[in-house]
C-alpha positions as CSV (number, residue, x, y, z in Angstrom):
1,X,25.9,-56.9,-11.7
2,X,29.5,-56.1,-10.7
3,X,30.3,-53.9,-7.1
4,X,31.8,-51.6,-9.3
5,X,28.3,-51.5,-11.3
6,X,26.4,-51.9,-8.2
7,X,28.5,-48.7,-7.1
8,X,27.7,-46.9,-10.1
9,X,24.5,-47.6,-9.6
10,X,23.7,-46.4,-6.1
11,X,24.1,-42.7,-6.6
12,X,22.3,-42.7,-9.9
13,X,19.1,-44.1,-7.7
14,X,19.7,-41.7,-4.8
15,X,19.8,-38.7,-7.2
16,X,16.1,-38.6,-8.1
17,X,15.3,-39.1,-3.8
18,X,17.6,-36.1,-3.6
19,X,15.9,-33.8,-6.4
20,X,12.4,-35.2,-5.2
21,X,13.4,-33.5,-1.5
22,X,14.5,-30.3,-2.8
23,X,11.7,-30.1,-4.7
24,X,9.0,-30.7,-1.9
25,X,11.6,-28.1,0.6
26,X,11.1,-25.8,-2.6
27,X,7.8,-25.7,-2.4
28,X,7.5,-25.6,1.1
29,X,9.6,-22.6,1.5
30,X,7.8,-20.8,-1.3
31,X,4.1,-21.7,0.7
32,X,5.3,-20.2,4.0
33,X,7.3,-17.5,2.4
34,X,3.6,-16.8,0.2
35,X,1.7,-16.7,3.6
36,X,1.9,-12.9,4.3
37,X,1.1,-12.0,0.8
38,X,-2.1,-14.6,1.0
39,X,-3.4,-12.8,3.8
40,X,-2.8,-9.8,2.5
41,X,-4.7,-10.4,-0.4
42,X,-7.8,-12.4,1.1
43,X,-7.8,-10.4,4.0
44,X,-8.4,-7.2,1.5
45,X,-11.2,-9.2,-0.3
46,X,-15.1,-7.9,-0.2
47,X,-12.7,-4.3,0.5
48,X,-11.4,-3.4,-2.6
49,X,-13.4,-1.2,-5.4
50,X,-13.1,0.6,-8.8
51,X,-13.4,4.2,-9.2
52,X,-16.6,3.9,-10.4
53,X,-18.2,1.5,-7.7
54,X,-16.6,3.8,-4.3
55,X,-18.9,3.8,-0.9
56,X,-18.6,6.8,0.7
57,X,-16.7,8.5,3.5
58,X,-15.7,11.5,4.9
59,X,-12.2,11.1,4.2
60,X,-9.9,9.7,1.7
61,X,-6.7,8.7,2.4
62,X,-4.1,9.2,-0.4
63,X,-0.5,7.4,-0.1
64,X,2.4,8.7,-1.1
65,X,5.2,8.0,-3.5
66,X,7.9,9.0,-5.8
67,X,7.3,12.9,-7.0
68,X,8.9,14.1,-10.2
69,X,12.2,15.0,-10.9
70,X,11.6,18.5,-11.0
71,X,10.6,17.8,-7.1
72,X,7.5,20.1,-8.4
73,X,5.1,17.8,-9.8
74,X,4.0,14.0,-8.4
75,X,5.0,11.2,-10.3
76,X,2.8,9.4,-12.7
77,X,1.7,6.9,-10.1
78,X,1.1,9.5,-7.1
79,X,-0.8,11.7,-10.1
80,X,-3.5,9.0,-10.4
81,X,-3.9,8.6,-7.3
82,X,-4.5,12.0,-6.6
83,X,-6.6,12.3,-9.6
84,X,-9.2,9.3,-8.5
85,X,-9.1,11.3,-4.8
86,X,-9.9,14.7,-7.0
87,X,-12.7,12.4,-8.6
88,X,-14.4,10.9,-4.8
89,X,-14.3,14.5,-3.8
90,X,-15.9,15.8,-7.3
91,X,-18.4,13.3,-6.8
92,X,-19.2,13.9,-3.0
93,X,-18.1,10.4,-1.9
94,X,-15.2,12.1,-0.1
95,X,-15.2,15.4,1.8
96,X,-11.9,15.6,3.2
97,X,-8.4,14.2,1.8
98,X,-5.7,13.5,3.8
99,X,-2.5,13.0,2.0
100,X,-0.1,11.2,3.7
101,X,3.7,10.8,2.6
102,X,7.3,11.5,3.5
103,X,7.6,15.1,3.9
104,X,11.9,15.1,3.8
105,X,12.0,12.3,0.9
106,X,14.8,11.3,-1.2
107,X,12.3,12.5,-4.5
108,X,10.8,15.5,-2.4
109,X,8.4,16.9,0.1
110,X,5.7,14.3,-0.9
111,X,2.8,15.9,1.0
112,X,4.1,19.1,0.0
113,X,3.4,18.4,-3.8
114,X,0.2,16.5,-3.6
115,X,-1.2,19.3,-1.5
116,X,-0.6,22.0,-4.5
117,X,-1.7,19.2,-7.3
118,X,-5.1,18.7,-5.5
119,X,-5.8,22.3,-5.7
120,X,-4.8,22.5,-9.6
121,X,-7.4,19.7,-9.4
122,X,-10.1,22.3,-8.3
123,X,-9.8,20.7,-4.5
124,X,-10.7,22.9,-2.3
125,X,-7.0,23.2,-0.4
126,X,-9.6,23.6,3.0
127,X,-10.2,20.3,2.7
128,X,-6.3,19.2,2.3
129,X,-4.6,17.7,5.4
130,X,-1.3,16.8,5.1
131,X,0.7,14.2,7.3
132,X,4.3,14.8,6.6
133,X,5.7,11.8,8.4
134,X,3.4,8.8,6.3
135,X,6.9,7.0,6.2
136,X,5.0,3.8,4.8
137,X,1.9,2.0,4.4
138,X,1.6,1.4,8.0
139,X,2.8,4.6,9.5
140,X,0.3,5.9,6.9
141,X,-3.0,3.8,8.3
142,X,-1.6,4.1,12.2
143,X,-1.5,8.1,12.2
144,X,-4.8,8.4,10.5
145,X,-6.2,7.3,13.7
146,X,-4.1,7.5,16.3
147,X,-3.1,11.1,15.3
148,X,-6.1,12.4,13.1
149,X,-8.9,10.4,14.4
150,X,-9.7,8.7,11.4
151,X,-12.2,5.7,12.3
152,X,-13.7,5.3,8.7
153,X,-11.9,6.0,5.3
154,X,-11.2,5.2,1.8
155,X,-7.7,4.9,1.0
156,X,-6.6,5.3,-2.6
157,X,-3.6,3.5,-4.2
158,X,-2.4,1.5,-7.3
159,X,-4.1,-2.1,-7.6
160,X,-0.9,-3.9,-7.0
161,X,-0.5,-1.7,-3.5
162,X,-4.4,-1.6,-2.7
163,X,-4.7,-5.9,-1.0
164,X,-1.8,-4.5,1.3
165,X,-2.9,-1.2,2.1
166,X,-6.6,-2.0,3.4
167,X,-5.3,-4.9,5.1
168,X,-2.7,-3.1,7.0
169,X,-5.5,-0.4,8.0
170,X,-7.9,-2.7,9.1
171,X,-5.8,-4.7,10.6
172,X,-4.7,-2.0,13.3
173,X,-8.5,-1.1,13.6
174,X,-9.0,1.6,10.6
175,X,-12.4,0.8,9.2
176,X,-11.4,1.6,4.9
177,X,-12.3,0.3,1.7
178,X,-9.6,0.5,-0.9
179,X,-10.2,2.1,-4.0
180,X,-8.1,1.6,-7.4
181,X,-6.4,4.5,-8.4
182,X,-5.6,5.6,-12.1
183,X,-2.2,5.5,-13.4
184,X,-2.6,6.1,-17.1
185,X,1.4,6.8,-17.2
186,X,2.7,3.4,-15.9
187,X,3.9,0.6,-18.3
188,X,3.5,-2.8,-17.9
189,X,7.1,-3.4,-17.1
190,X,6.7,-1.0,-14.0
191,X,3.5,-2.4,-12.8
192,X,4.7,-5.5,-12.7
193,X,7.9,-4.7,-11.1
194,X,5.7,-3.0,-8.0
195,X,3.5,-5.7,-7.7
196,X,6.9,-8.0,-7.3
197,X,8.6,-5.7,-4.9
198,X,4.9,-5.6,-3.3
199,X,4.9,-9.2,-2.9
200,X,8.0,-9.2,-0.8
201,X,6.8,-6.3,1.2
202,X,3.9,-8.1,2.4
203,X,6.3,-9.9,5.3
204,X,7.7,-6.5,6.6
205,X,3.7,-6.0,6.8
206,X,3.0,-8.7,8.3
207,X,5.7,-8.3,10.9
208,X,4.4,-4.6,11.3
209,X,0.9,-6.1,12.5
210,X,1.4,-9.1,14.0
211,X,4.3,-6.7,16.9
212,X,2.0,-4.0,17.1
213,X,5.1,-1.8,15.5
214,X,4.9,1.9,16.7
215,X,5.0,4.4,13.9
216,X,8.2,5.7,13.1
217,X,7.7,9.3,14.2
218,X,4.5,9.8,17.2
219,X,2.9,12.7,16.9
220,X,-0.3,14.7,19.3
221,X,-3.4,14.3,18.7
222,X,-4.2,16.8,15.9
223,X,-7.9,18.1,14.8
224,X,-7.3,19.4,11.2
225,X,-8.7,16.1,9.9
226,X,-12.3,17.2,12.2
227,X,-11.7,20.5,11.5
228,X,-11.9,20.3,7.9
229,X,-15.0,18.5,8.0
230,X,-16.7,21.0,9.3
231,X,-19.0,23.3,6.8
């Protein structure tokens, strides 16, 4: 072999070396960045139930989300869930719901909306509380307690939403099982577009948990939750 073939030569053998490394850093990065969304998920595991198969408690926590454009009616997704948390209460597995949401959203008065939607749902608006400043997941599952005194809940959301959700709650000490919540309007193409932007969100929950994040908006102590549950 000539230099100038022995030239030719080198870079063509350190190419494969070179594609071999990115490959093994590709994978690497995608393992650590995976790690929150693992533990989200196992975490959640032995946690997470179908309508059909709830445990009971005395309150269900329902998350918010999108409402309709009319800013009158919830969304298709916050319609199911509110219609499996009309179910748990129907089938005295639930007694009280508290809906928690954004209360000055970009779509609307989230709270606002699932409060008036469980009552066309033959809920009992006595047994509504509503926490207008449920800015997220975790501000969601931190106010339960720390500002309704929820120890021990079900929390209802879509399946791609649930893994994060009851691991969140636990996590800062809220005993909940998850429960899947209908969503007979949603496509495939928007389910799996949630459960992608859900698989990114599990860092920023991760984060949340792991610094102890204070919610967004601290509130008093408030009783409605207590005093809804009493007969």
């Amino acid at each position: 072999m000539t230099d100038s073939e022995a030239t030719a030569a080198g870079p063509v053998r350190r190419w494969p070396r070179r594609l071999r490394r990115a490959a093994i850093l590709g994978v690497v990065v995608l393992l650590l960045a995976s790690l929150p969304w693992l533990w989200t998920t196992l975490a959640a595991r032995g946690h997470l139930h179908s309508e059909a198969d709830a445990p009971a408690a005395d309150v269900v926590i329902v998350l918010g989300t999108a409402v309709a454009a009319d800013r009158q009616r919830p969304g298709d997704r916050l319609a199911g869930r509110l219609e499996t948390a009309a179910a748990l209460v129907t089938s005295g597995r639930a007694k009280v719901v508290l809906v928690s949401g954004d209360g000055g959203g970009t779509s609307g008065d989230e709270p606002a909306v699932m409060t008036s939607y469980l009552a066309g749902l033959g809920v009992d608006p006595q047994r509504v509380v509503a926490d207008p400043f449920g800015l997220d997941t975790y501000d969601s599952c931190l106010r339960a307690r720390e500002v309704y005194g929820v120890e021990r809940a079900l929390i209802v959301t879509q399946s791609y939403h649930l893994s994060r959700a009851v691991t969140l709650c636990r996590q800062i000490g809220l005993d909940v099982d998850g429960v899947t919540a209908r969503c007979d309007g949603c496509g495939a193409a928007l389910l799996a577009e949630k459960s992608v932007r859900d698989y990114f969100a599990s860092g920023k929950a991760a984060w949340d948990a792991v610094r102890g994040r204070a919610p967004a908006v601290s509130s008093p102590a408030d009783p409605a939750v207590q005093n809804a549950l009493r007969p």
